[in-house]
C-alpha positions in Angstrom: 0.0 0.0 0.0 1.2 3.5 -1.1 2.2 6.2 1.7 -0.1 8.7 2.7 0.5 12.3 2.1 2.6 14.0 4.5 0.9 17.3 5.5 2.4 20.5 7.5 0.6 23.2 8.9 1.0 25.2 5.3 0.2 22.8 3.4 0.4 19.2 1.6 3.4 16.8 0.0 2.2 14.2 -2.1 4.9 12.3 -3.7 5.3 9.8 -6.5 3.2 6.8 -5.3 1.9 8.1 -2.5 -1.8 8.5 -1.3 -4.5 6.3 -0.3 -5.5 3.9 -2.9 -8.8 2.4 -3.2 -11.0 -0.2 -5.4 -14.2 2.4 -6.9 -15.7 -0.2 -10.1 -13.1 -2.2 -10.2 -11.1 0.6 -11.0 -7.4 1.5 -9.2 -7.7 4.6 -7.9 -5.0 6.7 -5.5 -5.9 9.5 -3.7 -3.2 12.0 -3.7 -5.9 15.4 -1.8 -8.9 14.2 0.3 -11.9 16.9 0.2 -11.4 15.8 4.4 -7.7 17.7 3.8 -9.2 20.4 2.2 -11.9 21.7 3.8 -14.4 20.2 1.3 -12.6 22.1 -1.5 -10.9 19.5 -3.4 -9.7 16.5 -3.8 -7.1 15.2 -6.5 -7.2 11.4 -7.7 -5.1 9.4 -10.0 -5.9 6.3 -12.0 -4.5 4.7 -14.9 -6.9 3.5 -17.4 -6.3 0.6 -19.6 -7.5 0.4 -23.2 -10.7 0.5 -24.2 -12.0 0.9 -20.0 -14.9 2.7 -19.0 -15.5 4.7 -16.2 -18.9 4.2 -15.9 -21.5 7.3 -16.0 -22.3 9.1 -12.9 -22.7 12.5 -11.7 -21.1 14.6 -9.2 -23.3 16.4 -7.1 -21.6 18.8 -5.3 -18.4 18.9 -7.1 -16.9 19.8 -10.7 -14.8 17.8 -11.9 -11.3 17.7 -13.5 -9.3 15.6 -15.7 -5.9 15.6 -17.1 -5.1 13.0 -20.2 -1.7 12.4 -19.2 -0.9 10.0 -21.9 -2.9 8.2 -24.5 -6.3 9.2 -25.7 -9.9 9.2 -23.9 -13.2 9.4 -25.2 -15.5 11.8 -22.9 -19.2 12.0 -22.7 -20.9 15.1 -21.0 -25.0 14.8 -21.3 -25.0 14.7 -24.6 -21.4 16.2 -26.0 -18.7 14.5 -26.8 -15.2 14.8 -27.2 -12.0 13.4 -27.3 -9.3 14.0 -25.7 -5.4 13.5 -26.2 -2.3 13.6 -24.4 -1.9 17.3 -22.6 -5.7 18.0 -22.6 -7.9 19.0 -19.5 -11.6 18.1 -18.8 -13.8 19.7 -17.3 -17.4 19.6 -15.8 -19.6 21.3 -13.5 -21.1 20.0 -10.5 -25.0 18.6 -11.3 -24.8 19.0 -15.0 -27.5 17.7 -17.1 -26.6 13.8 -17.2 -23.6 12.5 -16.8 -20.0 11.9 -17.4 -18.5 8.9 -19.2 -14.7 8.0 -19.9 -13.6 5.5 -22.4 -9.9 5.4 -22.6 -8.9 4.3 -26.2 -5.7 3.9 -26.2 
């Protein structure tokens, strides 16, 4: 299991493999910022996605939500946009936002 963060009264290290990780679909994913560390105000995750996986749709309700393609390319569903999305991109979406949000990564 992957350190936790190490916080100091100004603020937040998270190194290379650290945070808590956690199982949410059957999907890997490591906490690096708990909204509990934040005040409610964020929280940053990391996953890697392996071809052709999909995060299934939901909807955050209090939250927007942000994603950074890091490598490869994913296929993103907002309501009823699309888009895809490449290496270097960001993605974003508002909290409670007409349907929801799907990612396909496709390569």
């Amino acid at each position: 299991m992957a350190r936790e963060s190490s916080e100091t009264p100004t603020g937040f290290l998270v190194g290379t493999g650290e945070g808590a990780e956690v199982l949410l679909g059957g999907l890997a994913v490591q906490f690096k910022l708990r909204a509990g560390q934040t005040a409610g105000r964020l929280s940053i995750t990391e996953m890697t996605l392996d071809p052709h996986r999909l995060v299934p749709p939901h909807v955050h309700a209090d939250e927007d939500e942000y994603t950074y393609v890091a490598a490869g390319t994913v296929g993103v569903r907002v309501g009823d946009e699309e888009f895809e999305a490449t290496q270097g991109c960001y993605l974003a979406s508002q909290a409670a936002r007409r349907g929801s949000r799907v990612l396909e990564s496709r390569r």
